[in-house]
C-alpha positions as a Markdown table, in Angstrom:
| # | Residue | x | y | z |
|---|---|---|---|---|
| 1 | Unk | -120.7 | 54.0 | 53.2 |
| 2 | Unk | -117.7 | 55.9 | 51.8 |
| 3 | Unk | -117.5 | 57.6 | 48.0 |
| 4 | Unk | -118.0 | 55.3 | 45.7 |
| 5 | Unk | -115.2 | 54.9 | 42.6 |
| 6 | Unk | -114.0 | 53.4 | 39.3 |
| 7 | Unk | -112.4 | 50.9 | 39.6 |
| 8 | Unk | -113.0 | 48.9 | 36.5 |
| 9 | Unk | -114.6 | 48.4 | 33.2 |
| 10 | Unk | -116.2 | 44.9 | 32.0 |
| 11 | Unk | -117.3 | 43.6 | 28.4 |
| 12 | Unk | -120.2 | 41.0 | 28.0 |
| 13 | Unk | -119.1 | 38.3 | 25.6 |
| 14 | Unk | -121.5 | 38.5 | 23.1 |
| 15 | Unk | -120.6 | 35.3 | 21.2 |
| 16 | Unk | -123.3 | 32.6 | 21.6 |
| 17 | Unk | -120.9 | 29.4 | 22.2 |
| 18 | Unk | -118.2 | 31.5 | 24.6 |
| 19 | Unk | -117.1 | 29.9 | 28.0 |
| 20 | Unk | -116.4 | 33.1 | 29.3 |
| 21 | Unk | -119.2 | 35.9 | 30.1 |
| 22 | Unk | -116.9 | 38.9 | 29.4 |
| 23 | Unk | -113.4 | 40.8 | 30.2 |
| 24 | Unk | -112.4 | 43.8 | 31.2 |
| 25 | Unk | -109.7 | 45.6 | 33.5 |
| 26 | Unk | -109.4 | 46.9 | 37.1 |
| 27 | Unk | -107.3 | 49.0 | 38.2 |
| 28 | Unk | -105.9 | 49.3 | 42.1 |
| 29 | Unk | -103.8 | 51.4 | 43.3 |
| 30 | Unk | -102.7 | 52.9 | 39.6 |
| 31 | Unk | -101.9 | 49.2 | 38.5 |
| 32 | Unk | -104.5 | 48.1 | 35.9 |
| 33 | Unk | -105.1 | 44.2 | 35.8 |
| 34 | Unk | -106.8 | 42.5 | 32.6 |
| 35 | Unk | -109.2 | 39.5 | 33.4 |
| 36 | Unk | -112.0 | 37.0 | 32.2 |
| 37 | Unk | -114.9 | 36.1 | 34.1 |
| 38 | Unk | -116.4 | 32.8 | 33.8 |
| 39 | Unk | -119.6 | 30.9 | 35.6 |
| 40 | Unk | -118.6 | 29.0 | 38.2 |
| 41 | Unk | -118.7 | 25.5 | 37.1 |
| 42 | Unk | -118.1 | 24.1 | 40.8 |
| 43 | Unk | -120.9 | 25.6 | 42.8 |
| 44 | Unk | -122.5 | 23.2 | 45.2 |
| 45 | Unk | -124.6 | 25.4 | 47.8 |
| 46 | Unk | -126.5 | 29.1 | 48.0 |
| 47 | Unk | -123.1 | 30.8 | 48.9 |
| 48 | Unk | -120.3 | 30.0 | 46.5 |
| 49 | Unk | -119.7 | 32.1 | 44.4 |
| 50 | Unk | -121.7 | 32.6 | 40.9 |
| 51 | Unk | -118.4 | 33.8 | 38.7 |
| 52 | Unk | -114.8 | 33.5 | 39.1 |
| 53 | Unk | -112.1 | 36.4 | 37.7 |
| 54 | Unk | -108.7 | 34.9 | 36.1 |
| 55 | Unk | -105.9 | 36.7 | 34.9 |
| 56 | Unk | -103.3 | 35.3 | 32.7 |
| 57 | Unk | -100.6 | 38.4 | 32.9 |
| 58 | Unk | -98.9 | 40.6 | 35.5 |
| 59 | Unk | -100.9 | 44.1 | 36.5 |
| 60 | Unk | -98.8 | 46.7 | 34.8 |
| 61 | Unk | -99.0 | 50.7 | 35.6 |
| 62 | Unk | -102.5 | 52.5 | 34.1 |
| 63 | Unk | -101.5 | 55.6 | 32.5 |
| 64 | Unk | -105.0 | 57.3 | 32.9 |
| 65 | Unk | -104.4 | 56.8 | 36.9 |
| 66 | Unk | -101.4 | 58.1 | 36.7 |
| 67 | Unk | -102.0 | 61.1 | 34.7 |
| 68 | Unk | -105.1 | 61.7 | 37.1 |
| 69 | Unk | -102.7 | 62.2 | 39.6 |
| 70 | Unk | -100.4 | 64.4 | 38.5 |
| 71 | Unk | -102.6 | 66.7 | 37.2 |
| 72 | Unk | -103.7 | 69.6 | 40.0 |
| 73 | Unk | -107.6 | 70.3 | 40.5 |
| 74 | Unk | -108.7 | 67.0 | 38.7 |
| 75 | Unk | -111.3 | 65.3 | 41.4 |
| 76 | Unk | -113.6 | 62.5 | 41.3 |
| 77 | Unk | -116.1 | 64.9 | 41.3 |
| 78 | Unk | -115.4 | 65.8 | 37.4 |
| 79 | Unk | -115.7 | 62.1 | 36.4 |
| 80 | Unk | -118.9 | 61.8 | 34.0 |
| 81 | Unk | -119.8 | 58.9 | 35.9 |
């Protein structure tokens, strides 16, 4: 299996009557995408799948990528995480 990395961060929605279960953002090749997740209402055997991710807006460029990258001697390795 090859190094594991970021790639994203997710909320829970903490609200009792929500339809979603949470946001959050991935990010891809230094373009960070916003999205909701939300049970998949339509399920109908063992391997559909339980959520679905929707995104209302464009990905646009993620500045923390970006600065990653231009600066020298930052690695993965010195990721907290």
């Amino acid at each position: 299996m090859d190094k594991l990395r970021k790639v994203g961060v997710f909320w829970r929605n903490t609200k009792k009557d929500a339809k979603s279960k949470g946001h959050g953002e991935l990010t891809i090749n230094g373009m960070k995408q916003d999205f909701v997740m939300l049970t998949n209402k339509y399920k109908e055997k063992s391997s559909d799948p339980h959520f679905t991710l929707l995104s209302s807006n464009e990905p646009e460029v993620d500045e923390w990528s970006t600065k990653q990258d231009d600066e020298p001697g930052l690695t993965d390795d010195d990721t907290p995480f």
